[in-house]
N, C-alpha and C positions, 0 to 999 in steps of 0.2 A: 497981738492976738495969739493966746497961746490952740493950738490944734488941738481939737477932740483926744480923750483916753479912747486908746483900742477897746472893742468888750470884751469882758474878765468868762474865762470859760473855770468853772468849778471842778476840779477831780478828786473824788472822793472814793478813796481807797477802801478797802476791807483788809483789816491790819493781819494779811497770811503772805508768804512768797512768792506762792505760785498764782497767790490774785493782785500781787502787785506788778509784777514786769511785765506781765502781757499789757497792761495799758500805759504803760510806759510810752511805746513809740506811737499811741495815737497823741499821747499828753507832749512828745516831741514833737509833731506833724502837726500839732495845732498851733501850738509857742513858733514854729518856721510859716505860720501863714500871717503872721501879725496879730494873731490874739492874745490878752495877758493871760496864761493860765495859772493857776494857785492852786496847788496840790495837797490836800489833806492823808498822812499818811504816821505810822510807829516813827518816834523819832531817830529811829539808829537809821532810816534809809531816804535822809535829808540830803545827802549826797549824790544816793543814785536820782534822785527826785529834781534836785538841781540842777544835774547832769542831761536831763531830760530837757530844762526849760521852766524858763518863769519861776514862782513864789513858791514858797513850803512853807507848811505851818502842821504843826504838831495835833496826834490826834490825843486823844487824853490816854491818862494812863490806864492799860485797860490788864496789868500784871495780877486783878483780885480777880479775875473773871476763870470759871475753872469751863476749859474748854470741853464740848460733848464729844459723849463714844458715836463712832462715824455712822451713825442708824438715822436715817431720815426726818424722823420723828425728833431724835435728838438734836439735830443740826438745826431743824422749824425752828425749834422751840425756842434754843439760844438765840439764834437770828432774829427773831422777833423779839426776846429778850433785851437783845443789841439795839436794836432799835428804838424799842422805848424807851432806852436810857440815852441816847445818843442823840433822838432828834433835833430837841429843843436847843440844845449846845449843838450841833449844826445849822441850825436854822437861825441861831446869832453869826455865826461865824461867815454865813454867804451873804448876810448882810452887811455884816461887816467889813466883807472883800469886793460888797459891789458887783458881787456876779450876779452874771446874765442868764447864764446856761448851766447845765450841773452834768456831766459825765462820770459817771458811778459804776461801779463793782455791783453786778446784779446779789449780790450776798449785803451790800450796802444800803438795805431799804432805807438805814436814818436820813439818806442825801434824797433820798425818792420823796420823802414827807419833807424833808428842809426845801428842797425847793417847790411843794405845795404850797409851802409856809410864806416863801417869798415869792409867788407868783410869778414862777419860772417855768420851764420846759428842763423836763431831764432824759436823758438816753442812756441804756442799762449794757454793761459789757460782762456775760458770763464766764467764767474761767472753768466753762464745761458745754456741753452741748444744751440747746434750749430745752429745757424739761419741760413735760405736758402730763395729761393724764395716765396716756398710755407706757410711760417710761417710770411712772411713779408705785414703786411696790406696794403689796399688801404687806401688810404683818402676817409672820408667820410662828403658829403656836400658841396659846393662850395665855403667856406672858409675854409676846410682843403686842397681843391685842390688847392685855387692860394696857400695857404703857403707853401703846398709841391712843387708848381712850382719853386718858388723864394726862398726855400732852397736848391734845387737841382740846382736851376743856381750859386748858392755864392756859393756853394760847387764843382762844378763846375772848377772855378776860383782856389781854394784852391786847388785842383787835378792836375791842368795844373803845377800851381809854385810849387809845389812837385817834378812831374815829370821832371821838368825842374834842380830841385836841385838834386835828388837822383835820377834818371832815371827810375820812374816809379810811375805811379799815383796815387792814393791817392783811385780812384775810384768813384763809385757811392754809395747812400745810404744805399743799403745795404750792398755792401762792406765796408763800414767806417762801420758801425752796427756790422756786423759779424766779422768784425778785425784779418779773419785769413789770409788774403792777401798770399795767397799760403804756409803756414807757415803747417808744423806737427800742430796738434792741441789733445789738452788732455782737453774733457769733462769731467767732475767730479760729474758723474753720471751711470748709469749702461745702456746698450743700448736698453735693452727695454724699457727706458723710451723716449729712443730720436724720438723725432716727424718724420712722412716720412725721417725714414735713407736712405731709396733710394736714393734721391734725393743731399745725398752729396757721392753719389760715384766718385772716381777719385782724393777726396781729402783725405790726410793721416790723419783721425780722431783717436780719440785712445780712448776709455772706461779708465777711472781710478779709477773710484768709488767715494763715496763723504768723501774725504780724513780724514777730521776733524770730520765726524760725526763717521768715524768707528777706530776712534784713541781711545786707553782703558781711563776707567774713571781715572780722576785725583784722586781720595778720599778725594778731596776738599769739603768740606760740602757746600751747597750752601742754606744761610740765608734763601733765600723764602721758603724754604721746612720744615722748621722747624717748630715743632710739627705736620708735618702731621700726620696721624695716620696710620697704617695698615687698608686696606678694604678702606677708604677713597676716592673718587673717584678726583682726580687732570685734572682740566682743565687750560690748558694754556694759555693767551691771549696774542698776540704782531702783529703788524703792521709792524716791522721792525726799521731799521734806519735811512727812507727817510720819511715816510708817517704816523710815528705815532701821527705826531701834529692833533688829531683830539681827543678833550678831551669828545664829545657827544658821539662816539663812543666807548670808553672805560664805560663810564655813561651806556651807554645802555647793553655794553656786562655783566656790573656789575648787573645791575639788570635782567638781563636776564638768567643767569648763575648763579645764587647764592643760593644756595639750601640746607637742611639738609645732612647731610654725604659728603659734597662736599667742596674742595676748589680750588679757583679759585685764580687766579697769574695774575694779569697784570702787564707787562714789555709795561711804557710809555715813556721812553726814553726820550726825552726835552719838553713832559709836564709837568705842573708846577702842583705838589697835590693839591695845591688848586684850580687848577681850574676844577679839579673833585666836584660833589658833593657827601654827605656823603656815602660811602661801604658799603653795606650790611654784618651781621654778614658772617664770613669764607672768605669774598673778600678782600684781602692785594695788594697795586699797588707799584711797586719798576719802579726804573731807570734804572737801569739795571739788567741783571741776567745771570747766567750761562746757555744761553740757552741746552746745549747740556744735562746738569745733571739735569735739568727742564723733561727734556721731557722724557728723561728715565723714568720717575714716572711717567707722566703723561698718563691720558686715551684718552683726545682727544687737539687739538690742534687749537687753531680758530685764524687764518692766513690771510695774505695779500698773500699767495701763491708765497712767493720771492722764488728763486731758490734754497738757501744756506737750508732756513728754513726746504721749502717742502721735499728734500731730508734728512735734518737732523732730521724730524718727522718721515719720512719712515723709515728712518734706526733703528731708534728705537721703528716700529711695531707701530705707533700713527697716529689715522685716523684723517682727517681733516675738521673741518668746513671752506670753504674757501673764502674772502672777496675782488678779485683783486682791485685793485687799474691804474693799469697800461696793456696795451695788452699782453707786456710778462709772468704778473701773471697771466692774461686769458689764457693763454696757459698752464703753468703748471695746473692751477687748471683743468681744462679741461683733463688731461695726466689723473692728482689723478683720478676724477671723473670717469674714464671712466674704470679705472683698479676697481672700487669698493671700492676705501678706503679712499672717502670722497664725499662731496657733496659741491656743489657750494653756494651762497647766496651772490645774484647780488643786496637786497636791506637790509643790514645790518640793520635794526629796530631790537628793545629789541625783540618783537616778533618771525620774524624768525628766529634769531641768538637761540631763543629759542627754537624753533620749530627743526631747524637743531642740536641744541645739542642734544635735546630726542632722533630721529633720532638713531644720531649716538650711543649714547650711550644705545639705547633700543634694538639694533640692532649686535648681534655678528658677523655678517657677516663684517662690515666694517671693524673690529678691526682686523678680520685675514685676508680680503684681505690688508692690510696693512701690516701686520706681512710675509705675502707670499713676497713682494717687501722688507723687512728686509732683507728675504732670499737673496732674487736677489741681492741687495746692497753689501750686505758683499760677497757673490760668485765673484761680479763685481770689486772688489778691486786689483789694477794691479797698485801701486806706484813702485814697483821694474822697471816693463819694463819702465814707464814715466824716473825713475831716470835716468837708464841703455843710453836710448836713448840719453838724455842730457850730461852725463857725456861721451858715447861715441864720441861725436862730439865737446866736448870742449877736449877730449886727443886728438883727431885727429889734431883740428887745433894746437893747442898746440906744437906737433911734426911737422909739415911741417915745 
């Protein structure tokens, strides 16, 4: 008599960086509780997907898609674009892997309707703070408003033939934005950092902490840190992995930050070194880095205030100089700023990047209101209940 198949939990990615690893080690903590998980993701990160647990399987090729400028409106619109071309080819594909449950990238509505499709339960993981009404800009100027007009009419459209395929709409802008379309949702954050939590009572939100940031060190040596010294003051610099193509900005933060007893790390991602000019003595610029063992050494951290980041600085007690790029970085920076354990810097010049580094660093206060939100982060860590939930509702279907 052969024994029952484990239930198949679904993970369905949203093919970006910084929204695949955060759900990495819930897609690991599921794979170690006995469930089979099968992870939908770009196929160059089959490996790390592997590395996690369970099955991989390829999302399609998505290299003709030209991705939007970072405007709210513009992000709707693709996203619900994504979706209606994605669903139906997910909605074969969890049928076809016999999943039970479907764990999604709240930017991944196509898994939100796939498992509509196959009469499943799905639970949404945002790679940002839960977005609501009152977090959601106006357009400002009379050419943000016809755009926003004439992206909400095309979206519009997209919402109708949703509803008419899966029996149920696709929504409006913010609802495609916030992608938890009635769905449990696991923010991967601590709740005092979540902006008016009021204002999402009624929906099943859940604290999980920021999973990856408070996972133990690997004991991986990580290059950029070499030779630092003891006493040494480490500052960090990264843009991220959308917005670091700005090589005047790293020029500036190098000579702004480059000091006796200090050394500074920039992580430039697909800048090309040369189109840096020459580094002051102590400043070294890499391509990549181990941001999480970066910043454990590090004093302060000078940021485009992405999601993953900010909370992966807090966790490790590192206050911020912070540079958004995009409205939802204005929002976290704004969060930091306002707990004390960083400051803003809305015109990135060598100057005040200079100026905010002193700041911060002449200043012990910011370093322990940051260390105080350590605390909260690591207290906020609840991957057990995230797993618990998910694997209770893929045994459930499973058995009926």
């Amino acid at each position: 008599m052969t024994s029952p198949s484990p239930p198949t939990v679904a993970v369905v990615h949203f093919p970006s960086p910084g929204h695949i690893r955060p759900l990495l080690p819930l897609a690991e903590a599921l794979a170690a509780v006995g469930t089979q998980v099968v992870q939908w993701a770009p196929v160059e990160w089959e490996e790390e997907c592997l590395t996690a647990g369970g099955e991989f399987r390829a999302l399609p090729d998505l290299s003709d898609l030209a991705w939007p400028r970072p405007t709210p409106m513009r992000i709707a619109e693709f996203l619900g674009g994504l979706s209606e071309r994605l669903a139906p080819w997910m909605s074969e594909q969890l049928g076809e892997a016999g999943a039970d449950v479907v764990l999604r990238d709240s930017f991944a509505s196509y898994g939100h309707f796939a498992a509509r499709a196959n009469g499943i339960e799905d639970f949404a993981v945002p790679a940002m703070m839960a977005f609501h009404g009152g977090l959601w800009p106006r357009p400002r100027g009379v050419r943000a408003f016809a755009e926003a007009r004439s992206a909400t009419r095309r979206l519009r459209a997209r919402s109708e033939r949703c509803a008419a395929r899966f029996g149920e709409p696709l929504g409006g802008p913010l609802d495609v934005f916030a992608g938890r379309h009635g769905a449990t949702t696991f923010v991967l954050t601590a709740a005092s950092l979540q902006p008016e939590p009021e204002r999402l009572e009624g929906e099943d939100i859940r604290y999980l902490g920021p999973l990856r940031a408070l996972a133990p060190d690997g004991g991986v040596p990580e290059p950029a840190l070499a030779g630092v010294q003891e006493g040494e003051q480490v500052v960090f610099v990264s843009l991220g992995t959308v917005f670091e193509q700005q090589p005047s900005f790293f020029d500036d933060a190098a000579a702004a930050l480059a000091g006796p007893g200090r050394r500074v790390i920039l992580a430039i991602g697909r800048v090309a070194p040369e189109a840096l000019g020459p580094l002051p003595d102590g400043v070294s610029a890499h391509a990549h880095v181990d941001q999480l063992a970066v910043l454990r050494r590090a004093d302060l951290f000078v940021s485009h205030a992405g999601f993953n980041g900010m909370n992966e600085a807090l966790a490790a007690g590192v206050p911020l100089v912070m540079c958004p790029q995009m409205f939802e970085q204005e929002m976290n920076a704004e969060v930091v700023a306002e707990r004390g354990a960083g400051v803003i810097c809305e015109d990135p010049s060598a100057q005040s990047l200079a100026a905010a580094a002193n700041r911060l660093l002449g200043d012990p206060a910011y370093r322990e209101a940051a260390e105080r939100l350590a605390t909260e982060l690591a207290a906020a860590s609840r991957i057990d209940e995230g797993v618990e939930l998910v694997a209770q509702a893929a045994r459930s279907h499973s058995a009926a």
